[in-house]
Backbone as numpy.savetxt, mean C-alpha at the origin, in Angstrom:
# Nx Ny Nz CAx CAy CAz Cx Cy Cz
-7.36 3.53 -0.56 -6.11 3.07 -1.08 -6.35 2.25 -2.33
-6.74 2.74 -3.26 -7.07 1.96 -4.46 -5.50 1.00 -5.24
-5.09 0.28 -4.85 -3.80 -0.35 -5.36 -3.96 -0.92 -6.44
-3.65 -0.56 -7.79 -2.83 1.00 -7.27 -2.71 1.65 -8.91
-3.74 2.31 -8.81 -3.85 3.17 -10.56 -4.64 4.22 -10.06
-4.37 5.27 -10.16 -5.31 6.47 -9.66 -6.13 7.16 -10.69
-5.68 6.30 -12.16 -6.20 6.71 -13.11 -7.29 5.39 -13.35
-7.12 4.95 -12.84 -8.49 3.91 -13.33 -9.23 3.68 -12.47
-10.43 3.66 -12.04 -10.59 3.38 -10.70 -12.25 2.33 -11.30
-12.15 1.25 -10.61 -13.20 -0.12 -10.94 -13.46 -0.60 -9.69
-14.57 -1.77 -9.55 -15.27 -2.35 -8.40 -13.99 -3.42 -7.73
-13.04 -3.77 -8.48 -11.51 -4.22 -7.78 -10.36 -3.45 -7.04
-10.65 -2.35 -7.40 -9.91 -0.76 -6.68 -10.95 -1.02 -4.71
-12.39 -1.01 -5.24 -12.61 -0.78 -4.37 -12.59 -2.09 -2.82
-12.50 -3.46 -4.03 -12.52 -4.82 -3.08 -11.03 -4.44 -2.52
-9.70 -4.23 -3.35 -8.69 -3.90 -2.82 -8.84 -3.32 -1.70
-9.52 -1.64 -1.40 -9.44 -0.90 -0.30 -9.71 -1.54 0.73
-10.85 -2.32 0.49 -11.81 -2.90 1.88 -11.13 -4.18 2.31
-10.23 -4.77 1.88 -9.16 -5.62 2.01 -8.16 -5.30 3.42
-7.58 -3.40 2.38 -6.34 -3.07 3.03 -7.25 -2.42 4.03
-8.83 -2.14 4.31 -8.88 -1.58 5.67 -9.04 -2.65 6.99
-9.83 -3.93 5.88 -9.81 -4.64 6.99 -8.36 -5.49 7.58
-7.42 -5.06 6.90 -5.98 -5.89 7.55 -5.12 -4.39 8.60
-5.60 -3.58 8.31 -5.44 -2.40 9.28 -6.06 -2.30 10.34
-7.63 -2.88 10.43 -8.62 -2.88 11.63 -8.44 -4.38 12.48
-7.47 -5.18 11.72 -7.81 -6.41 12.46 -6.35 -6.94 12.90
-5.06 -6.23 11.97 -3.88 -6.55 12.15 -3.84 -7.91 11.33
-4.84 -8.87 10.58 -4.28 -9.71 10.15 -3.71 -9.21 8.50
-2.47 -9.56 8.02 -2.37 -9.60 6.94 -1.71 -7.95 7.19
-0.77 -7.59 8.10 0.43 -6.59 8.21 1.59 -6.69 7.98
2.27 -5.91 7.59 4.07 -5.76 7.49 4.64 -5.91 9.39
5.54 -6.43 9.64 6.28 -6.28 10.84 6.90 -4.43 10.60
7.05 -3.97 12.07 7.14 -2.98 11.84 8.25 -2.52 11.06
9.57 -3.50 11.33 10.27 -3.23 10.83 10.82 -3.20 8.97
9.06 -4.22 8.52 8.67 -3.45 7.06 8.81 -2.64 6.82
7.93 -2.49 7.76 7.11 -1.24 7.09 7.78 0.16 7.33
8.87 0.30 8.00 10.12 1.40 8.66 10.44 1.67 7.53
11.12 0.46 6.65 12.23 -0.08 5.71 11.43 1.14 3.89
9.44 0.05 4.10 8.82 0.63 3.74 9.15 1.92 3.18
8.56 2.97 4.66 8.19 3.91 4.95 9.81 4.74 4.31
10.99 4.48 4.64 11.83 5.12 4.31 12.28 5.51 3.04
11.66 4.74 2.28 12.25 4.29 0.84 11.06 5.06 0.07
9.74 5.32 0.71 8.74 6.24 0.03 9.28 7.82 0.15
10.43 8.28 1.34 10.43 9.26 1.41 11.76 9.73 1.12
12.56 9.00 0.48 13.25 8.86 -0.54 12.73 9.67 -2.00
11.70 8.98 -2.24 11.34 9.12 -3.57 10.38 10.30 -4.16
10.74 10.24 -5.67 10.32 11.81 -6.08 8.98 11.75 -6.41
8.31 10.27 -6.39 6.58 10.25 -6.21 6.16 10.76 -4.93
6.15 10.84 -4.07 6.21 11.39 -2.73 5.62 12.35 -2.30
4.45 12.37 -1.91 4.48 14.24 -1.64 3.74 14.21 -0.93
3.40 15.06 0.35 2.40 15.20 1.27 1.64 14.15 1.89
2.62 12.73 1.91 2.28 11.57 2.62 1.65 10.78 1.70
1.24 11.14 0.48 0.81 10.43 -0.76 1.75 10.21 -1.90
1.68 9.16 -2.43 1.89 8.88 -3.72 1.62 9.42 -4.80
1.98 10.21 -5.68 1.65 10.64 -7.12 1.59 9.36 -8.32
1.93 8.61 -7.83 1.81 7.39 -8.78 0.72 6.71 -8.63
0.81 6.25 -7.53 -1.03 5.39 -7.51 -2.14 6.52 -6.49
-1.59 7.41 -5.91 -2.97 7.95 -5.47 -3.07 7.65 -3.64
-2.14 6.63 -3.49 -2.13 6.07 -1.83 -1.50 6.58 -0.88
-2.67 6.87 0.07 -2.15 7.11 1.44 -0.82 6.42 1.72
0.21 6.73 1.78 1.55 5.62 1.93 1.54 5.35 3.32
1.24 6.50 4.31 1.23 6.29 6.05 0.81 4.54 5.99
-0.36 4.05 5.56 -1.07 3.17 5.49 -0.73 1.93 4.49
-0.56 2.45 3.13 0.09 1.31 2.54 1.02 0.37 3.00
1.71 1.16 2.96 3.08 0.49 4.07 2.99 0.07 4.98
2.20 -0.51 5.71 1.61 -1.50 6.84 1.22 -2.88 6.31
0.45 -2.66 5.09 -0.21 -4.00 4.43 0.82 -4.83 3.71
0.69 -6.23 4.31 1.75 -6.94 3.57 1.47 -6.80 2.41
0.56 -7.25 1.94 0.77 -7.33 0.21 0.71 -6.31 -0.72
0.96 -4.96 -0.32 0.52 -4.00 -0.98 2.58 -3.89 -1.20
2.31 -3.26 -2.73 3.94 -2.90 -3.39 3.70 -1.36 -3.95
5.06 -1.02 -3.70 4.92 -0.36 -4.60 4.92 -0.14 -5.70
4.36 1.52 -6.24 4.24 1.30 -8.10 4.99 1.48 -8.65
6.54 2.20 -8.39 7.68 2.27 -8.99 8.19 1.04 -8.66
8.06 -0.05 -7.82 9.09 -1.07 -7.79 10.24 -0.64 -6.33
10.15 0.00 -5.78 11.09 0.33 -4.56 10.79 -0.83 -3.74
9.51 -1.17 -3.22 9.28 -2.88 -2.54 8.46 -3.33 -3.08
8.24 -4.58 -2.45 7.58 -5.90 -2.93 7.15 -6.18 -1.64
5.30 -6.70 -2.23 4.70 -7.61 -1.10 5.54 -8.45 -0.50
5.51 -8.44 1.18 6.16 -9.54 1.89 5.16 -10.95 1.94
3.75 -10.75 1.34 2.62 -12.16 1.44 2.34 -11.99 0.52
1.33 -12.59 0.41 -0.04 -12.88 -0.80 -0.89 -11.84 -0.74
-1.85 -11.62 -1.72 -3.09 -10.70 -1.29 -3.85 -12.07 -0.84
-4.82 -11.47 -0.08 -6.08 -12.29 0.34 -6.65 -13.16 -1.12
-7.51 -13.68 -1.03 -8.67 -13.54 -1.81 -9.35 -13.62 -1.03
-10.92 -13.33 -2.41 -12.26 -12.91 -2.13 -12.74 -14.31 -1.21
């Protein structure tokens, strides 16, 4: 889930991923489900959309949309937290 440029990809693409896997493997730092519903609906809405991915940044959305701080790249939502830091 590189958040979120699919055209650039750097050693911060990849701290990002390992971020959003570890708030997926540990549950800390998630959307309530009812985010991520809200989320999830509003990706499939949209004409970036396709085959459960994003054409804009490149992201698994199934998954994005779980992580609080992850937004989207058109602007449809906004982080509900902070990102971590390092």
């Amino acid at each position: 889930m590189p958040c979120c440029n699919k055209q650039k990809s750097n050693a911060a693409d990849g701290f990002n991923f390992a971020r959003a896997v570890y708030a997926l493997r540990t549950g800390k730092g998630l959307t309530s489900n009812e985010d991520a519903q809200q989320r999830w609906s509003e990706c499939l809405e949209c004409d970036q959309f396709d085959k459960g991915m994003c054409n804009q940044c490149g992201c698994h959305m199934s998954m994005k949309v779980r992580v609080a701080w992850a937004k989207c790249p058109v602007g449809k939502w906004r982080p509900v937290s902070e990102k971590p830091t390092r």
